[in-house]
N, C-alpha and C positions, 0 to 999 in steps of 0.2 A: 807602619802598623795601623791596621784598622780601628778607629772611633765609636763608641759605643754611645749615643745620642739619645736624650729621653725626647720627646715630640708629646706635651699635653698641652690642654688647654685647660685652662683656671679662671674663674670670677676672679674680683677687682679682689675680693674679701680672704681670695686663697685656698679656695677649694675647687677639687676637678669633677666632684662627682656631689650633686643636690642631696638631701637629707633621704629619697628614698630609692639611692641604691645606684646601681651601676651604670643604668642607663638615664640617670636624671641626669642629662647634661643638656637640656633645648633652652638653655638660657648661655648656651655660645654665640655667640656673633658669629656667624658663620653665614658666607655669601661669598661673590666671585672671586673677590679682593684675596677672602681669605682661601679660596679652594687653589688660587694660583699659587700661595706663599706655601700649604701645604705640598702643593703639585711640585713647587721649587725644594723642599727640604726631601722630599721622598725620592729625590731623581739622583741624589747623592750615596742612596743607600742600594741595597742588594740581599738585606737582608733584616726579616722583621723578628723582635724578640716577643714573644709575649708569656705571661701568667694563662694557668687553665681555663679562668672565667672569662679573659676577654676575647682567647682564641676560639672556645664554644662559641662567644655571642659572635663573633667574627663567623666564623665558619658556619652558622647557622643562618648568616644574612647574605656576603656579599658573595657564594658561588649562586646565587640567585637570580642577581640582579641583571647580568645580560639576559636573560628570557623576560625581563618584566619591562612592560612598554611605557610604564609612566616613571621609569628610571633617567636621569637628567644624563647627559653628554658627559658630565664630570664624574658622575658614579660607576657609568660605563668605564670609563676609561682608568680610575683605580679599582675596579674588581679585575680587567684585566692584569693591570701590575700585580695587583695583589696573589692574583692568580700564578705568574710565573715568579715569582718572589721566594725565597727562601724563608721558611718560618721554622722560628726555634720555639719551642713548648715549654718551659719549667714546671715541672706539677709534681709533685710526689702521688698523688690521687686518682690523673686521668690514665686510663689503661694504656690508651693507644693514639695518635694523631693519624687521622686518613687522609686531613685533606693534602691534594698534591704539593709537592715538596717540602712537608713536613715533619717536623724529625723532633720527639720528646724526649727531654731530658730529666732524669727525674732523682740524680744525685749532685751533688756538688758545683752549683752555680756559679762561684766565686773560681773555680776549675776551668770551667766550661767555657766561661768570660772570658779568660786569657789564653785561652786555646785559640777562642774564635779570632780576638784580636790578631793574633800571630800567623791569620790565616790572610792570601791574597783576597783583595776584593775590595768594595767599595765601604762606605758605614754601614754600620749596625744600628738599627733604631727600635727604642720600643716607643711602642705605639699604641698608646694607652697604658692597659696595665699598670695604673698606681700603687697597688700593693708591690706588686714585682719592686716596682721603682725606687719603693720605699727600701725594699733589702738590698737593689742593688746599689744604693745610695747609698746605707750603712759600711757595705763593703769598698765605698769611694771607688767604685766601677767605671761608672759614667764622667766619660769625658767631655759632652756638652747636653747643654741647659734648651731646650730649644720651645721657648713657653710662648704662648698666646694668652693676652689675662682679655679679658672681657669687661666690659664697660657695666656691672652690672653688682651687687650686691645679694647674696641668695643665702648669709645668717646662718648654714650650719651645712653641715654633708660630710665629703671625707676632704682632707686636708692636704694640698700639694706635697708638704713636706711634714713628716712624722716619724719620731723615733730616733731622732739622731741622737747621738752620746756623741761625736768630735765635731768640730769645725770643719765645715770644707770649703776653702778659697775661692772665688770666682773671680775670673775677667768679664765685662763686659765687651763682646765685640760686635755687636751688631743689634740695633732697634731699628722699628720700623712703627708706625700708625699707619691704622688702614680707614677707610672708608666710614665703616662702622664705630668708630671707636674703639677699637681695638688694638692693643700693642703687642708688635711680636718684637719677643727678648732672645737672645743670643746670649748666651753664658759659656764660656771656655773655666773647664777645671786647672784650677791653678796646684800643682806637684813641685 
């Protein structure tokens, strides 16, 4: 059965996104160290999940970037993944997903989840998408934790975790520190 993997990154303080809004996140530790651990978590997967706002900001950035010359070797090379990847859309709001091989869902998530699971392939990872993560975490969907917290304190914005009503178990199976000060966590749902 296929894994369904959240992939954020968080300040030290526990939030993934700064006080103004979606794209406040340039207070990540982000450099080689970290584009190879991402480069390592994304090679496992085959399939991206995301919410309406992050797959707009997505889609509106990275079918871009091979035509643009001041794009890094690393950016290149996940807009191509990104590119032949599989992307699932949840939005009840967006009409339609064009970009290539994506496909919107826009009733029954907690459905759709254990379909996809039940399907051959490699993980499933969202990839961003906090809000998403938030509901699929209420629905204890997600079967690993895959966090990068950041060396940094930023005092308000949105909240890695929000809105639970149950407990959900974790393992730790895997940290790492990186160059920057940064630690990546590994968390296995514990059923």
């Amino acid at each position: 059965m296929r894994k369904l993997v959240l992939f954020l990154h968080a300040s030290l303080d526990g939030f993934v996104e700064g006080p103004n809004g979606e794209m406040d996140i340039g207070w990540v530790s982000y450099d080689a160290d970290l584009e190879k651990h991402a480069k390592e978590i994304l090679s496992t997967a085959d399939t991206v999940i995301w919410g309406r706002k992050t797959y707009q900001m997505m889609h509106g950035y990275w079918p871009s970037v091979p035509s643009n010359p001041s794009a890094s070797q690393h950016e290149r090379n996940h807009a191509e993944w990104i590119e032949k990847t599989t992307k699932i859309v949840f939005s009840k709001t967006l009409e339609n997903a064009e970009w290539n091989n994506s496909r919107l869902v826009k009733e029954d998530v907690e459905e759709e989840i254990n379909h996809l699971k039940r399907q051959p392939g490699k993980d499933m990872v969202i990839l961003g998408s906090p809000r998403l993560a938030h509901s699929l975490m209420r629905l204890d969907l997600i079967d690993e934790y895959k966090i990068t917290v950041s060396p940094v304190l930023i005092g308000s914005g949105l909240p890695l975790f929000q809105g639970l009503t149950e407990k959900i178990k974790l393992k730790l199976i895997e940290n790492k520190t990186f160059d920057s000060g940064a630690i990546g966590l590994v968390y296995q749902t514990v059923r």
